[in-house]
PDBQT receptor file of N, H, CA, C and O in Angstrom, charges set to zero:
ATOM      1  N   UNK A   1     -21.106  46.873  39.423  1.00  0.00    +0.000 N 
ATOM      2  CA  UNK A   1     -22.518  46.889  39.163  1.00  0.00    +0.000 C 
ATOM      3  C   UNK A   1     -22.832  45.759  38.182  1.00  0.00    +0.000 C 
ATOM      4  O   UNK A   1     -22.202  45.511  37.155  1.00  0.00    +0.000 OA
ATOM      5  N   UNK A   2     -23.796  45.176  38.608  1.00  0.00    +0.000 N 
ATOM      6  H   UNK A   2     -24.308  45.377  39.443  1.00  0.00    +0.000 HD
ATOM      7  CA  UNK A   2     -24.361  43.893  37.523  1.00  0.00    +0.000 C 
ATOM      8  C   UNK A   2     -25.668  44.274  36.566  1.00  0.00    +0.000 C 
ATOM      9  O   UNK A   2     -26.749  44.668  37.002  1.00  0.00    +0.000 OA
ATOM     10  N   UNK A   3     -25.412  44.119  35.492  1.00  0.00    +0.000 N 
ATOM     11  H   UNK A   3     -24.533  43.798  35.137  1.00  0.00    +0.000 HD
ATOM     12  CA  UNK A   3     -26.118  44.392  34.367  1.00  0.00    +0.000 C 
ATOM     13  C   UNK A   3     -26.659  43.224  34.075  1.00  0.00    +0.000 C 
ATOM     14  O   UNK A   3     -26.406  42.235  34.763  1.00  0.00    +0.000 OA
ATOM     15  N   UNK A   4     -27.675  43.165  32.760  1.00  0.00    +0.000 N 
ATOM     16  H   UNK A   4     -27.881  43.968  32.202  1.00  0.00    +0.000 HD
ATOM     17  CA  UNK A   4     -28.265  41.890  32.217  1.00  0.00    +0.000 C 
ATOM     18  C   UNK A   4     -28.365  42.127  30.754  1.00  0.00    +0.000 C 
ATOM     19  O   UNK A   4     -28.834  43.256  30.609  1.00  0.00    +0.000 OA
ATOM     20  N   UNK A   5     -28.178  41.677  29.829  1.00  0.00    +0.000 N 
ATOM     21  H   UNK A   5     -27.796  40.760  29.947  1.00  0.00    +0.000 HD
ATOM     22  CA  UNK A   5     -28.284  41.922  28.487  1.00  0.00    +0.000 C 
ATOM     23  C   UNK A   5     -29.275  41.257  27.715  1.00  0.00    +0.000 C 
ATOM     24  O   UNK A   5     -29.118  40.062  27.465  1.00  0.00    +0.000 OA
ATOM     25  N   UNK A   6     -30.181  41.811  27.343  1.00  0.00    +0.000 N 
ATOM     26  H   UNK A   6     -30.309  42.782  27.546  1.00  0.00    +0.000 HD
ATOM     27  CA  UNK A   6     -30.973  40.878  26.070  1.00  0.00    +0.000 C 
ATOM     28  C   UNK A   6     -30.585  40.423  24.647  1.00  0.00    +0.000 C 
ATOM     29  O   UNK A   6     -30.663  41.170  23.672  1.00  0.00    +0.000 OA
ATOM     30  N   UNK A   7     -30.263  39.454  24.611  1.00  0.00    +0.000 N 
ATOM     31  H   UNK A   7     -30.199  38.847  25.403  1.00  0.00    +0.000 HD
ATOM     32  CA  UNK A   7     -29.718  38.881  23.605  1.00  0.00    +0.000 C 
ATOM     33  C   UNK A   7     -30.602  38.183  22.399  1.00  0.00    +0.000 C 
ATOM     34  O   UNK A   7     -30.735  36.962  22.476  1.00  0.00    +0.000 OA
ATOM     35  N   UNK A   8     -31.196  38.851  21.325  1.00  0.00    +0.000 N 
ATOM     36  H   UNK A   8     -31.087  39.844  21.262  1.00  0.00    +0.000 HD
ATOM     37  CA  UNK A   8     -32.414  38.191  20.380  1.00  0.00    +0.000 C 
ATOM     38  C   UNK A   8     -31.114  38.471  19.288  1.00  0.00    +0.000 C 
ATOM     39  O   UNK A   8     -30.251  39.330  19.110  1.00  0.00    +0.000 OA
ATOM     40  N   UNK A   9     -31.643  36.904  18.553  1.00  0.00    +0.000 N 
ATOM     41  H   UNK A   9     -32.344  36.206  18.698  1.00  0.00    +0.000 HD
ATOM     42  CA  UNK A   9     -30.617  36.941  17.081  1.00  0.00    +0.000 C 
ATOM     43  C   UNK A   9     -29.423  36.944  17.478  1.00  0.00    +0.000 C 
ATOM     44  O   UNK A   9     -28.772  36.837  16.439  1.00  0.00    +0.000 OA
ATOM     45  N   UNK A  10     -28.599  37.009  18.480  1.00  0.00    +0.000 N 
ATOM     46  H   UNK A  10     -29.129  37.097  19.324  1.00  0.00    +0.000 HD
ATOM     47  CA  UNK A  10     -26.782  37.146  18.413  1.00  0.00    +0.000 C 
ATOM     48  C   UNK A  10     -26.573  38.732  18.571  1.00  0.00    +0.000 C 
ATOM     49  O   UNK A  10     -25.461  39.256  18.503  1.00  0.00    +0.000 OA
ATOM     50  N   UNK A  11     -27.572  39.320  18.753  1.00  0.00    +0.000 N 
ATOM     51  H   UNK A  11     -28.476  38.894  18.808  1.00  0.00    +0.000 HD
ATOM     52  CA  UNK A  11     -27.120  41.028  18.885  1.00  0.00    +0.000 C 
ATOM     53  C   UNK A  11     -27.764  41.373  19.998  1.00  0.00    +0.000 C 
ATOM     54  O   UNK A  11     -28.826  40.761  20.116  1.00  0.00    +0.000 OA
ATOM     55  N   UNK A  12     -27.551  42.043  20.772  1.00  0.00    +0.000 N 
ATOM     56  H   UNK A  12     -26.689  42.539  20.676  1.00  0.00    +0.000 HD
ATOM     57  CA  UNK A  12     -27.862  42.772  22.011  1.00  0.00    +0.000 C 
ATOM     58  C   UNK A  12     -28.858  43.641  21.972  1.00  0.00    +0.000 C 
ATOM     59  O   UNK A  12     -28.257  44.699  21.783  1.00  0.00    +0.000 OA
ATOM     60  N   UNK A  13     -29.934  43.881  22.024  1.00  0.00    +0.000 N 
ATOM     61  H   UNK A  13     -30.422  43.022  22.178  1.00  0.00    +0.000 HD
ATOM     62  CA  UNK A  13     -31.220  44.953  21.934  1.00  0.00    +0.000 C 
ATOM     63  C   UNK A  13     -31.326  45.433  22.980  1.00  0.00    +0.000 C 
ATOM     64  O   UNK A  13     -31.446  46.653  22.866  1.00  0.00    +0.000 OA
ATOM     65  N   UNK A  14     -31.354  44.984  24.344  1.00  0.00    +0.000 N 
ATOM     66  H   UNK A  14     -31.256  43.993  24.437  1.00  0.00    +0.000 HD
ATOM     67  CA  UNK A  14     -31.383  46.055  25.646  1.00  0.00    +0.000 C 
ATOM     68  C   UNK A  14     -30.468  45.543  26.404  1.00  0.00    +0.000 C 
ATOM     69  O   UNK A  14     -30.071  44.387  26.254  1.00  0.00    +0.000 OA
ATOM     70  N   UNK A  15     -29.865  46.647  27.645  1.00  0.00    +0.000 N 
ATOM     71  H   UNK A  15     -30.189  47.586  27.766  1.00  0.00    +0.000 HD
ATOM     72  CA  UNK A  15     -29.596  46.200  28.899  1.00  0.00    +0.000 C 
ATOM     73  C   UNK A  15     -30.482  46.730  29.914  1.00  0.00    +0.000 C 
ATOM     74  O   UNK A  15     -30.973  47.853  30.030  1.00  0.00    +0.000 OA
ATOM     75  N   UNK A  16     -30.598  45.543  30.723  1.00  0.00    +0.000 N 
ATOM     76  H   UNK A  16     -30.199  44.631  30.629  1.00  0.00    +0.000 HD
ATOM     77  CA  UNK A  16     -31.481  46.139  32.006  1.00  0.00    +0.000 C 
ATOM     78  C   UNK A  16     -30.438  45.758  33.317  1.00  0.00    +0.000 C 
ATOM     79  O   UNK A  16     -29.806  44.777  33.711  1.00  0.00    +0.000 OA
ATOM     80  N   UNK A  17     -30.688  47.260  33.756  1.00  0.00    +0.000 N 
ATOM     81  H   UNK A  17     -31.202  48.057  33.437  1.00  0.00    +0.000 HD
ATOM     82  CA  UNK A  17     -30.053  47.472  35.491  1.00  0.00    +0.000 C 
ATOM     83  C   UNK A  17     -30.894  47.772  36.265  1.00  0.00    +0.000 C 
ATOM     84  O   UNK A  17     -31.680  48.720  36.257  1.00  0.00    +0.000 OA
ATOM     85  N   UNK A  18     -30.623  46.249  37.579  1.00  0.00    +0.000 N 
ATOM     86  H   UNK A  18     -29.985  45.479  37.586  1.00  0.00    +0.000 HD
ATOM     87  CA  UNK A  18     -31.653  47.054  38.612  1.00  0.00    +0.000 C 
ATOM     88  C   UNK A  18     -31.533  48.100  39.373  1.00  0.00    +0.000 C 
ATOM     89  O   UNK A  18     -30.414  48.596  39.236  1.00  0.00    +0.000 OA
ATOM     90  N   UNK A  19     -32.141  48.613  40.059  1.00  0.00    +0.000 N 
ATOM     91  H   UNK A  19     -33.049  48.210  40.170  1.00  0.00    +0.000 HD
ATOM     92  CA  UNK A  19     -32.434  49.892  40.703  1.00  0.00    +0.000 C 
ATOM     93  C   UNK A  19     -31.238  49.790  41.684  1.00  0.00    +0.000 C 
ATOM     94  O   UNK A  19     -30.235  50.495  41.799  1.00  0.00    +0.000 OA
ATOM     95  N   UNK A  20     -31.801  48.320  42.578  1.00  0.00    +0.000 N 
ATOM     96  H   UNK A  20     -32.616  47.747  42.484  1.00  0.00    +0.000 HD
ATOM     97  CA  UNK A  20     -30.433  48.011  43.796  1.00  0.00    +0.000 C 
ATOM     98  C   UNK A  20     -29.664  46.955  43.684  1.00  0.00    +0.000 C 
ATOM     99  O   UNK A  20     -29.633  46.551  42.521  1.00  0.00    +0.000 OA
ATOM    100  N   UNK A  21     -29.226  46.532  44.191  1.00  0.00    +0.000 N 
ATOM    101  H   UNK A  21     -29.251  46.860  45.135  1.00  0.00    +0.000 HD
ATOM    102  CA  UNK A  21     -27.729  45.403  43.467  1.00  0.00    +0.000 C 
ATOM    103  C   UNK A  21     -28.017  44.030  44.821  1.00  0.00    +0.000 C 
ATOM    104  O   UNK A  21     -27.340  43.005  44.893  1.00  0.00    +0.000 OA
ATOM    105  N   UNK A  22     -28.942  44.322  45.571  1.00  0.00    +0.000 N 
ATOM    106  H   UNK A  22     -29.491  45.156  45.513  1.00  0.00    +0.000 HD
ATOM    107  CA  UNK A  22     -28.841  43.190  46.471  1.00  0.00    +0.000 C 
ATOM    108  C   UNK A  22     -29.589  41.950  45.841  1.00  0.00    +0.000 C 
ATOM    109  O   UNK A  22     -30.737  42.045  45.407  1.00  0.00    +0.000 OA
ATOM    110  N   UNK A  23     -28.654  40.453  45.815  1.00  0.00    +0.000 N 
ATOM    111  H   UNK A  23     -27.721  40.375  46.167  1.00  0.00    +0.000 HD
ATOM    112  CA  UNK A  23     -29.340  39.654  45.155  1.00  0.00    +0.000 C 
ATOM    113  C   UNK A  23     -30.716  39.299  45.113  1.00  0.00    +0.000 C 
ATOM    114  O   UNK A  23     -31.049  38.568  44.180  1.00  0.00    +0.000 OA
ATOM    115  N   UNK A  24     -31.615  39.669  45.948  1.00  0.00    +0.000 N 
ATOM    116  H   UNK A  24     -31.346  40.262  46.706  1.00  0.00    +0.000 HD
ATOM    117  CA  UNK A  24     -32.963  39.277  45.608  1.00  0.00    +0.000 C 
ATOM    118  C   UNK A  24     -33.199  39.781  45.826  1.00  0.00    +0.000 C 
ATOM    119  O   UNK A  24     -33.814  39.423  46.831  1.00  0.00    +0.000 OA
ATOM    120  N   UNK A  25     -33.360  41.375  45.646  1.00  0.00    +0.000 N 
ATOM    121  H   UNK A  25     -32.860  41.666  44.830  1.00  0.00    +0.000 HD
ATOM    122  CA  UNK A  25     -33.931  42.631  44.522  1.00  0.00    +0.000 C 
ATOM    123  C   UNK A  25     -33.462  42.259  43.120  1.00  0.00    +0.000 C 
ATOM    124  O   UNK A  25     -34.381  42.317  42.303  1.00  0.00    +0.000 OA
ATOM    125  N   UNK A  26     -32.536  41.971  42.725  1.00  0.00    +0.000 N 
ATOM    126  H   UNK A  26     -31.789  41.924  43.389  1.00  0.00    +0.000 HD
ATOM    127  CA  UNK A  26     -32.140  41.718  41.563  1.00  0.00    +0.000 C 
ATOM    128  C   UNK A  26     -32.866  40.573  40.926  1.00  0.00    +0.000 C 
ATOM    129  O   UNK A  26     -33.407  40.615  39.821  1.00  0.00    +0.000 OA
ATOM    130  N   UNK A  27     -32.815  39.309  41.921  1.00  0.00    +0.000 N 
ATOM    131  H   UNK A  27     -32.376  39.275  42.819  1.00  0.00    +0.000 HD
ATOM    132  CA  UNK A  27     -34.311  38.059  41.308  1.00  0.00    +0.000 C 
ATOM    133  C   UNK A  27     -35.440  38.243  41.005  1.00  0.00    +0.000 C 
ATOM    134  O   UNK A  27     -35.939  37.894  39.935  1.00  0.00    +0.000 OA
ATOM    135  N   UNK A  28     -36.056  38.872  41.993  1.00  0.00    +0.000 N 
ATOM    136  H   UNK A  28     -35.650  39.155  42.862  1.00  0.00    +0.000 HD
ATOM    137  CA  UNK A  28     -37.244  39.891  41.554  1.00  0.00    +0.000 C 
ATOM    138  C   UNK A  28     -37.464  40.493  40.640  1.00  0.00    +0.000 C 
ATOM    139  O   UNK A  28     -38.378  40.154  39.889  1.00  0.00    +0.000 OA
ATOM    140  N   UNK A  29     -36.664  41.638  40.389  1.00  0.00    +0.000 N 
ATOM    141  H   UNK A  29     -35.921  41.914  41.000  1.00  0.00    +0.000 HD
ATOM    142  CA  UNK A  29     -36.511  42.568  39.207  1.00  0.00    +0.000 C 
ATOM    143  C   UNK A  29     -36.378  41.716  37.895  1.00  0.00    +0.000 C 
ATOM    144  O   UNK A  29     -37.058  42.213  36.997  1.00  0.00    +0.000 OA
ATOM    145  N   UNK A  30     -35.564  40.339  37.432  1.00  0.00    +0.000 N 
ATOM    146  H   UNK A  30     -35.011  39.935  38.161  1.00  0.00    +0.000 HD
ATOM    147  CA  UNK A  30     -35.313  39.784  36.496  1.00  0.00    +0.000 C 
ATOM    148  C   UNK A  30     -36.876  38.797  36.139  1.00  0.00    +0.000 C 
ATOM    149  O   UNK A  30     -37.236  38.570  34.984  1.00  0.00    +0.000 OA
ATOM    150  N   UNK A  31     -37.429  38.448  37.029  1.00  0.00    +0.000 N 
ATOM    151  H   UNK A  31     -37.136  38.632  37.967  1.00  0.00    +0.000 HD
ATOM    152  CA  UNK A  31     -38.527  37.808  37.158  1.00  0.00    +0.000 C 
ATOM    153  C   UNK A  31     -39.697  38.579  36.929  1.00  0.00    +0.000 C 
ATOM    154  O   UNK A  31     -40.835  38.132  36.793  1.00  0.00    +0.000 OA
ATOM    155  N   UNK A  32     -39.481  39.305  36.909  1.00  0.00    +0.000 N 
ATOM    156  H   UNK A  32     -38.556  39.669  37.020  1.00  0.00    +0.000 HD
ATOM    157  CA  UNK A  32     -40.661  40.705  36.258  1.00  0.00    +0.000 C 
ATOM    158  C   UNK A  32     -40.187  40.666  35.086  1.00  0.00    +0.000 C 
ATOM    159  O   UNK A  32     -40.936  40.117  34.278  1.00  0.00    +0.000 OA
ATOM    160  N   UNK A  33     -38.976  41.140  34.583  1.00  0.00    +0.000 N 
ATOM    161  H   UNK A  33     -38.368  41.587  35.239  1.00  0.00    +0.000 HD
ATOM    162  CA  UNK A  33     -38.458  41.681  33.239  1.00  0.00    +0.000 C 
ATOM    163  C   UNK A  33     -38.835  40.750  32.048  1.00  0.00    +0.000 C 
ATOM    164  O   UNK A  33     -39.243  41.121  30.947  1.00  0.00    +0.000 OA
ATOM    165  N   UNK A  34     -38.577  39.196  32.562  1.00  0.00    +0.000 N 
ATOM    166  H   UNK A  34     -38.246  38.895  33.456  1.00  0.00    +0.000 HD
ATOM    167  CA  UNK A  34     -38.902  37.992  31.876  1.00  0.00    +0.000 C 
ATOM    168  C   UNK A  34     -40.314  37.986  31.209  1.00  0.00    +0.000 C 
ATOM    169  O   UNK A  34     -40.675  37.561  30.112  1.00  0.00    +0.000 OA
ATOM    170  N   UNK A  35     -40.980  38.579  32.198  1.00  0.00    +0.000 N 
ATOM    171  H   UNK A  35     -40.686  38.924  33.090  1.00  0.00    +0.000 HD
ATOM    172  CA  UNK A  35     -42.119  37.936  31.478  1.00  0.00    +0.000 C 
ATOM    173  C   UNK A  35     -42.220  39.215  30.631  1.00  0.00    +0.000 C 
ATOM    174  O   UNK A  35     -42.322  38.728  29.506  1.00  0.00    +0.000 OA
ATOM    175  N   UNK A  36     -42.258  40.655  30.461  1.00  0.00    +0.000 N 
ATOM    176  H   UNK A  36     -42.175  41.051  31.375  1.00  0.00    +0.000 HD
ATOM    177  CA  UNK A  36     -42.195  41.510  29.326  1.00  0.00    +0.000 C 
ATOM    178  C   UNK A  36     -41.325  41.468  28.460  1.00  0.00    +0.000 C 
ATOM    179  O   UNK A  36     -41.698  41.951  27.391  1.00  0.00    +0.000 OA
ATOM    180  N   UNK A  37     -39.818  40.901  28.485  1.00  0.00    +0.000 N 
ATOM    181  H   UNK A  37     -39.515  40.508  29.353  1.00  0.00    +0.000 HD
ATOM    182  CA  UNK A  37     -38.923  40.194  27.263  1.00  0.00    +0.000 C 
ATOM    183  C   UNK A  37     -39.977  39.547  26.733  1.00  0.00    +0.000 C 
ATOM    184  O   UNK A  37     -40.295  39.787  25.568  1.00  0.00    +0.000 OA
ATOM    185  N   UNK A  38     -40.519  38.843  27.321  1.00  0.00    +0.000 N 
ATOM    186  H   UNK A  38     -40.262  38.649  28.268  1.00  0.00    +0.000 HD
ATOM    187  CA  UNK A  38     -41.301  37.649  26.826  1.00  0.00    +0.000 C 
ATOM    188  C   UNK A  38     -42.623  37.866  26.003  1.00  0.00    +0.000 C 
ATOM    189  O   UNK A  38     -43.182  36.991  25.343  1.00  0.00    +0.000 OA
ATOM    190  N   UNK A  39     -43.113  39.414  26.172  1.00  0.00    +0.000 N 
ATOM    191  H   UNK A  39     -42.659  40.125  26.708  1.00  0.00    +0.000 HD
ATOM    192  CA  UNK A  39     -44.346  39.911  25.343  1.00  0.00    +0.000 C 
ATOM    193  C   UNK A  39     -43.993  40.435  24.327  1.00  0.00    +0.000 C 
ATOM    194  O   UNK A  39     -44.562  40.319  23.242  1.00  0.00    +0.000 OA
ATOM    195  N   UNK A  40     -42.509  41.402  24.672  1.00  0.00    +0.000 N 
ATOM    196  H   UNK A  40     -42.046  41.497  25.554  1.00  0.00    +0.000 HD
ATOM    197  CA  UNK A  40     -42.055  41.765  23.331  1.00  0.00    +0.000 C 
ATOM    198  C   UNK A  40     -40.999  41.123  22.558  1.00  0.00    +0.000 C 
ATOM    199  O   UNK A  40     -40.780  41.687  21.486  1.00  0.00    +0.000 OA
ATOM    200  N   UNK A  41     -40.166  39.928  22.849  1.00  0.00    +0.000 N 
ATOM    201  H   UNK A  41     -40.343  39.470  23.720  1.00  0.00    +0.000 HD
ATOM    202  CA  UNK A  41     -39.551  39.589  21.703  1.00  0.00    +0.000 C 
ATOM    203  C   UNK A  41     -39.848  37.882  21.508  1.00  0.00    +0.000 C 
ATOM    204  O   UNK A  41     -38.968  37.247  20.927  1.00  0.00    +0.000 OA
ATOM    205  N   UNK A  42     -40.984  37.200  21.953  1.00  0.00    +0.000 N 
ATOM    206  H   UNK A  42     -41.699  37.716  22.425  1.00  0.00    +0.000 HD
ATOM    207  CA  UNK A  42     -41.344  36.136  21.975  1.00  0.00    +0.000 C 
ATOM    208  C   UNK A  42     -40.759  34.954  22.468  1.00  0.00    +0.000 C 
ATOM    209  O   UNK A  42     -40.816  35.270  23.657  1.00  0.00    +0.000 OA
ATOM    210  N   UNK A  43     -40.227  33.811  22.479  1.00  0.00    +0.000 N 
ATOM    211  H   UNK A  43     -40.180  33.554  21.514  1.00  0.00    +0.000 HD
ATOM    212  CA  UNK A  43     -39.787  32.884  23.009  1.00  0.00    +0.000 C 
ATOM    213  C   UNK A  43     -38.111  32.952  22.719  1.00  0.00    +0.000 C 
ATOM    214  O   UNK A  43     -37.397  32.426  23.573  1.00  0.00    +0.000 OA
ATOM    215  N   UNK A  44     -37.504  33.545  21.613  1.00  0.00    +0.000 N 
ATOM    216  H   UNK A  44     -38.084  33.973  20.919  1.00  0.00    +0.000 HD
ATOM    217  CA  UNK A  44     -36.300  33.501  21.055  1.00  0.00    +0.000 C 
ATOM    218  C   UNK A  44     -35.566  34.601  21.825  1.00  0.00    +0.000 C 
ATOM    219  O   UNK A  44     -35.549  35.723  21.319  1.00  0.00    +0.000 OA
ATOM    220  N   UNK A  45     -35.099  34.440  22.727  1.00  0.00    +0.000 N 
ATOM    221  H   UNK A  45     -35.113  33.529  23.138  1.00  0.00    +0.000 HD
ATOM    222  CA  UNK A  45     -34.108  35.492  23.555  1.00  0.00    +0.000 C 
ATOM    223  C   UNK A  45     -33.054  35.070  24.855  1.00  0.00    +0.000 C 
ATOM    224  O   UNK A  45     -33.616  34.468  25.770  1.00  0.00    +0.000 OA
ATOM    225  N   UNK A  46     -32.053  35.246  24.967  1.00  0.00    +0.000 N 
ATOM    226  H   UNK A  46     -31.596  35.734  24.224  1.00  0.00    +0.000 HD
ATOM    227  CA  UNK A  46     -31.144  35.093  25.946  1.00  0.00    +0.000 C 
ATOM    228  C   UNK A  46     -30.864  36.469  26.955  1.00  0.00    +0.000 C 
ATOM    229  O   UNK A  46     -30.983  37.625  26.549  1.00  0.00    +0.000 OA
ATOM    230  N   UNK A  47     -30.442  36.063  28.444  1.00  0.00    +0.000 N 
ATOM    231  H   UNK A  47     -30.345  35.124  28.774  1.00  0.00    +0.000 HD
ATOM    232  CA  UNK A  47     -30.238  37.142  28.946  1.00  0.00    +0.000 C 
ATOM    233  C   UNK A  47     -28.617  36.597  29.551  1.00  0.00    +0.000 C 
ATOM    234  O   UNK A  47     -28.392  35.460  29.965  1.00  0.00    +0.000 OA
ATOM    235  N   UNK A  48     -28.019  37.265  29.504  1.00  0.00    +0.000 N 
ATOM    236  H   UNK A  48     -28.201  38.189  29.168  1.00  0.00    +0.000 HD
ATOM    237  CA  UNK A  48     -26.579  37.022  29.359  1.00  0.00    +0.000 C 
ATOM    238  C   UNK A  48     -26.130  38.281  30.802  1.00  0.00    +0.000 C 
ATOM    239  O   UNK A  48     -26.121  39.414  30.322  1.00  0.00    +0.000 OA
ATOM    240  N   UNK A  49     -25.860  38.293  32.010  1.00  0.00    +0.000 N 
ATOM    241  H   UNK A  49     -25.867  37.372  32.401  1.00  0.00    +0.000 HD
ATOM    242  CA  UNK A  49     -25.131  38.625  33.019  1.00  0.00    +0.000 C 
ATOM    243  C   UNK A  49     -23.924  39.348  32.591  1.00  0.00    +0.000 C 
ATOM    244  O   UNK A  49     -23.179  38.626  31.928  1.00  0.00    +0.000 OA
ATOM    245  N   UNK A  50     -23.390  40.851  32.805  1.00  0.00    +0.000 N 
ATOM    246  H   UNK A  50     -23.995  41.438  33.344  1.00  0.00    +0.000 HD
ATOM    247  CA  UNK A  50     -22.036  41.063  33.025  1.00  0.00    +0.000 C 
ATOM    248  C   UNK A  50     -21.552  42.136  33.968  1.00  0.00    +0.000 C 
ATOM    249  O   UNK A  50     -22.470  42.937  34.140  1.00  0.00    +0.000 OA
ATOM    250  N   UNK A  51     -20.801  42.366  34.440  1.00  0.00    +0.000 N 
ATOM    251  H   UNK A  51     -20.055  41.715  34.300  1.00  0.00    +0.000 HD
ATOM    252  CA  UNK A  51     -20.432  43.235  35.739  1.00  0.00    +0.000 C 
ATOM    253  C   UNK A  51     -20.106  44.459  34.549  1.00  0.00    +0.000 C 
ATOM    254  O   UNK A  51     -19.990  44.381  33.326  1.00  0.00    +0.000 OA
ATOM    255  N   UNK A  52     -20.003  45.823  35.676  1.00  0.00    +0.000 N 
ATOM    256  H   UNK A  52     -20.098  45.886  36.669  1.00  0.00    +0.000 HD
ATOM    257  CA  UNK A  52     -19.812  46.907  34.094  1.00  0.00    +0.000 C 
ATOM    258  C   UNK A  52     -19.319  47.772  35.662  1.00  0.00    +0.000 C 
ATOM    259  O   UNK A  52     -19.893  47.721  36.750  1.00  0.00    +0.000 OA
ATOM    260  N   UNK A  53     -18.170  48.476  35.310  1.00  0.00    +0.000 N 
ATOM    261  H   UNK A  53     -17.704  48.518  34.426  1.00  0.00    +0.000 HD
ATOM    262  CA  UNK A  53     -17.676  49.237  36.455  1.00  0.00    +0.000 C 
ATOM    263  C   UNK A  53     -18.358  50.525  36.279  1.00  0.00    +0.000 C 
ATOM    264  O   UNK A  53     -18.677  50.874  35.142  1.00  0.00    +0.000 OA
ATOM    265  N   UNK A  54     -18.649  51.375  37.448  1.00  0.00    +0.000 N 
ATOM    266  H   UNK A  54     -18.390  51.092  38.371  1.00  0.00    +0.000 HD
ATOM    267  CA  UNK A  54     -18.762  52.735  37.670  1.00  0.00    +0.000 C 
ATOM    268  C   UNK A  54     -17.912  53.164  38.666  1.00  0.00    +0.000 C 
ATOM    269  O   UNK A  54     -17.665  52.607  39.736  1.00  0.00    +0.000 OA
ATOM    270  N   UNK A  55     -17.352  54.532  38.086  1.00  0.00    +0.000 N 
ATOM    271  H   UNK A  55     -17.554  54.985  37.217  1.00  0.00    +0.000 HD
ATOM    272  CA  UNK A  55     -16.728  55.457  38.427  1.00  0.00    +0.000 C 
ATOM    273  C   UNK A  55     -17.220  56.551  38.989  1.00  0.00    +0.000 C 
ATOM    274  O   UNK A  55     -17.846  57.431  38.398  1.00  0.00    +0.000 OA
ATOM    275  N   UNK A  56     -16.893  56.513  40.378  1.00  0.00    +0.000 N 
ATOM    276  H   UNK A  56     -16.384  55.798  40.859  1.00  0.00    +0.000 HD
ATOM    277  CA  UNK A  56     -17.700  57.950  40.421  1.00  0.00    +0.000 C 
ATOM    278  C   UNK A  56     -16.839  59.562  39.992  1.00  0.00    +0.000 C 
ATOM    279  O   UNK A  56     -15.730  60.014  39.707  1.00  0.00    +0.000 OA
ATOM    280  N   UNK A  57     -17.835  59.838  40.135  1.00  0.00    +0.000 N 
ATOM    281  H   UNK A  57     -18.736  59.470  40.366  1.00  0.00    +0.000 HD
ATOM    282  CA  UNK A  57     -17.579  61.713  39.232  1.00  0.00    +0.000 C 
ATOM    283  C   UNK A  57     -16.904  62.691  40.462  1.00  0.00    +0.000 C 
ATOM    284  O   UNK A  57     -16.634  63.870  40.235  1.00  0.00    +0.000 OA
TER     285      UNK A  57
């Protein structure tokens, strides 16, 4: 599963996961997210990509 991390200051404040994992649902979804990163933590922010395994139960 691919995650996205918000990165303000060098510390991590959110992760956002999309709903579905197909690459453009996922462009979409990040292209929305951008512009509300962008209302709430202003111009100073990185989004940093990482895979994160699930296990199922």
């Amino acid at each position: 599963m691919i995650v996205f991390d918000v990165i303000v200051n060098g510390q991590i404040q959110e992760t956002l996961q999309p709903k579905d994992q197909r690459l453009q649902e996922m462009y979409w979804f990040m292209v929305d997210q951008v512009q509300l990163i962008k209302e709430k933590y202003g111009e100073n922010f990185q989004i940093s990509k990482r895979t994160m395994e699930v296990y199922p139960q």
